[in-house]
C-alpha positions as a Markdown table, in Angstrom:
| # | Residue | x | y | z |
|---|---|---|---|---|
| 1 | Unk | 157.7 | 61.4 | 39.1 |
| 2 | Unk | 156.8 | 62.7 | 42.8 |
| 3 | Unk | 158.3 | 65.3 | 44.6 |
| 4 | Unk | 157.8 | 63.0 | 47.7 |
| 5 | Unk | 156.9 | 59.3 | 48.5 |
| 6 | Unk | 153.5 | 58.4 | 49.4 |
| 7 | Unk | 151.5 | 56.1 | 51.3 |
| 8 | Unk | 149.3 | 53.4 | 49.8 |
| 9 | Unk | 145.6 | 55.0 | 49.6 |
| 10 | Unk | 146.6 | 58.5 | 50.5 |
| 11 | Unk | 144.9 | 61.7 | 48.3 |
| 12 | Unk | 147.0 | 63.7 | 46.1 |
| 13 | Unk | 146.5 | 66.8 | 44.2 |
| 14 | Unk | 147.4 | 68.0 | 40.6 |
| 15 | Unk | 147.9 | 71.8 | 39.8 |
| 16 | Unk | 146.7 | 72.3 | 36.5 |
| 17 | Unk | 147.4 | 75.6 | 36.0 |
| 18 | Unk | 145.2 | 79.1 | 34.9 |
| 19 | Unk | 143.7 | 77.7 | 32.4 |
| 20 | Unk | 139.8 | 78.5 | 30.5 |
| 21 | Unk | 137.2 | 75.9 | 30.6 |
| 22 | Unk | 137.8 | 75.4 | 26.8 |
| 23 | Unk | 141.8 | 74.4 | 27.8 |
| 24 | Unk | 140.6 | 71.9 | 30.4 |
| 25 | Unk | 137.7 | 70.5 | 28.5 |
| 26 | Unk | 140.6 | 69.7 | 25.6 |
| 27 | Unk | 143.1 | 68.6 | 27.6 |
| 28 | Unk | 141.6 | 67.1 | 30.5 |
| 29 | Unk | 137.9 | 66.2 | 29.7 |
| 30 | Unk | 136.2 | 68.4 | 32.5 |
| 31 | Unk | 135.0 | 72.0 | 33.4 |
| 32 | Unk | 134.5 | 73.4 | 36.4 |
| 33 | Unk | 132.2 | 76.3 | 36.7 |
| 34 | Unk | 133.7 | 78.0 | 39.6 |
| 35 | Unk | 136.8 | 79.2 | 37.1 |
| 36 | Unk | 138.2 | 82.6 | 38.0 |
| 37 | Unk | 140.0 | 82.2 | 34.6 |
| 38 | Unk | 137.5 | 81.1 | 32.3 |
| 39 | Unk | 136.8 | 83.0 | 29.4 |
| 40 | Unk | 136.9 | 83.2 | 25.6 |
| 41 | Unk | 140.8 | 83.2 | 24.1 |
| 42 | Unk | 141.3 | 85.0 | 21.1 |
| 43 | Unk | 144.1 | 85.2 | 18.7 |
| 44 | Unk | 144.0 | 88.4 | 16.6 |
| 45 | Unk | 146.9 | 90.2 | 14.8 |
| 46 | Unk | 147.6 | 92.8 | 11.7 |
| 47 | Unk | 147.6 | 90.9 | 8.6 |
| 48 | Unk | 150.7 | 91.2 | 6.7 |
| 49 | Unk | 148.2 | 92.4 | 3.5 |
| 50 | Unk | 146.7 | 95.5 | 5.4 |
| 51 | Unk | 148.2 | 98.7 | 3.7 |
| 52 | Unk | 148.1 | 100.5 | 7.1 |
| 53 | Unk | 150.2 | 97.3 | 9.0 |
| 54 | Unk | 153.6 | 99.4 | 9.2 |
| 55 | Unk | 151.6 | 102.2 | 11.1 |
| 56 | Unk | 149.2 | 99.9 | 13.5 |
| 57 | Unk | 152.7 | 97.5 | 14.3 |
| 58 | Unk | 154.5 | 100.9 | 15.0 |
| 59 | Unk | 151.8 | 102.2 | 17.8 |
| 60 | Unk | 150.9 | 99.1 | 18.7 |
| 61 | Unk | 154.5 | 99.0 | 19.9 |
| 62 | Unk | 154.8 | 102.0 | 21.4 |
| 63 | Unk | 151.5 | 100.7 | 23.4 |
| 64 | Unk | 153.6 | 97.8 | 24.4 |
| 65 | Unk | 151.1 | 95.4 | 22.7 |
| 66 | Unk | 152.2 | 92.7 | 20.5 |
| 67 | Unk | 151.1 | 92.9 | 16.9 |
| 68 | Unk | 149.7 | 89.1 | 16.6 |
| 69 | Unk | 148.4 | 88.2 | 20.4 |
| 70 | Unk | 146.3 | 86.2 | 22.6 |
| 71 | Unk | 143.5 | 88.4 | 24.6 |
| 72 | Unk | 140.7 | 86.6 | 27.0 |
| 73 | Unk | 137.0 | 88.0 | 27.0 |
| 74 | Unk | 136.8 | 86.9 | 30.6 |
| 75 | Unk | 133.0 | 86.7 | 32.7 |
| 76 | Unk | 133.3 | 89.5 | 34.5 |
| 77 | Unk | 131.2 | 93.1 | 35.0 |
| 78 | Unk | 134.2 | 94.1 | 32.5 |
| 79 | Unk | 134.8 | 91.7 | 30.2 |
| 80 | Unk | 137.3 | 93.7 | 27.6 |
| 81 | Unk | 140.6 | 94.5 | 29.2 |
| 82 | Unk | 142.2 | 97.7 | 28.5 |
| 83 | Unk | 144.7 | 95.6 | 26.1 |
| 84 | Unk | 142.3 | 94.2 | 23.7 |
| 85 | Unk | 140.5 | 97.5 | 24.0 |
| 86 | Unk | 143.9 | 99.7 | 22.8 |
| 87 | Unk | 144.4 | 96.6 | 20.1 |
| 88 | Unk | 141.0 | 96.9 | 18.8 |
| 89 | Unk | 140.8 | 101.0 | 18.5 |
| 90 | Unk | 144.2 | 100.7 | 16.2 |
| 91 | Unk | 142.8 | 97.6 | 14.5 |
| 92 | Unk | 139.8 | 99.4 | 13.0 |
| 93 | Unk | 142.0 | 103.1 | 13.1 |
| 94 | Unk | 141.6 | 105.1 | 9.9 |
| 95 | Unk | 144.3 | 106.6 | 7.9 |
| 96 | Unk | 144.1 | 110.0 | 9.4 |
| 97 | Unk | 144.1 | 108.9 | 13.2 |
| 98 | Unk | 147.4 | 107.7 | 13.5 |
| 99 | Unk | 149.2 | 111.1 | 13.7 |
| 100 | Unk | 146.7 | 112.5 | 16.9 |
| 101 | Unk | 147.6 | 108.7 | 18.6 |
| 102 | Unk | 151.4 | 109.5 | 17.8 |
| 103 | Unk | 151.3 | 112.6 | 19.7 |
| 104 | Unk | 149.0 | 111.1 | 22.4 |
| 105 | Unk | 152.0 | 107.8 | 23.0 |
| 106 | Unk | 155.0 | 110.7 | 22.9 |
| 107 | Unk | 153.0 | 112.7 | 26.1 |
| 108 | Unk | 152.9 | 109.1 | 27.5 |
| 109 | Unk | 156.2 | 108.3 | 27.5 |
């Protein structure tokens, strides 16, 4: 359905939306290499299994950063946004580390 008639012949557009050059290639069958929003999409999260997953869900919270998440390496100077950086440094957090991060989220709030 249209939004408004059109003449016999005339050009029309399609938004596809941000999307990665993985997304369009799947849905749509093309690339374009011009894509401010290409990159790589990842899916990580705290397993359920992970003896430390009460304290990483806690401060991930506190971080305002889901548990289980999307995050895009993207091509750019910086690739690693500040997201899946803070996700990543209480992914691979040990035991010990999680009181000096508690204090740290208190002073940030």
């Amino acid at each position: 359905m249209a939004y408004c008639d059109h003449k016999a012949a005339e050009q029309i557009f399609i938004f596809y939306g941000p999307r990665t050059n993985s997304e369009f290639f799947v849905h749509n069958g093309f690339v374009y290499p011009e894509n401010e929003h290409d990159g790589l999409r990842l899916r990580l999260g705290i397993s359920r299994e992970d003896a430390l997953q009460p304290q990483r869900t806690k401060l991930l919270g506190r971080l305002g950063i889901p548990d289980i998440g999307d995050f895009v390496l993207k091509k750019e100077p910086d690739p690693v946004d500040g997201r899946l950086l803070a996700f990543l440094r209480v992914f691979s957090m040990k035991r010990g580390k999680f009181k000096t991060f508690r204090i740290l989220t208190k002073k940030m709030h």
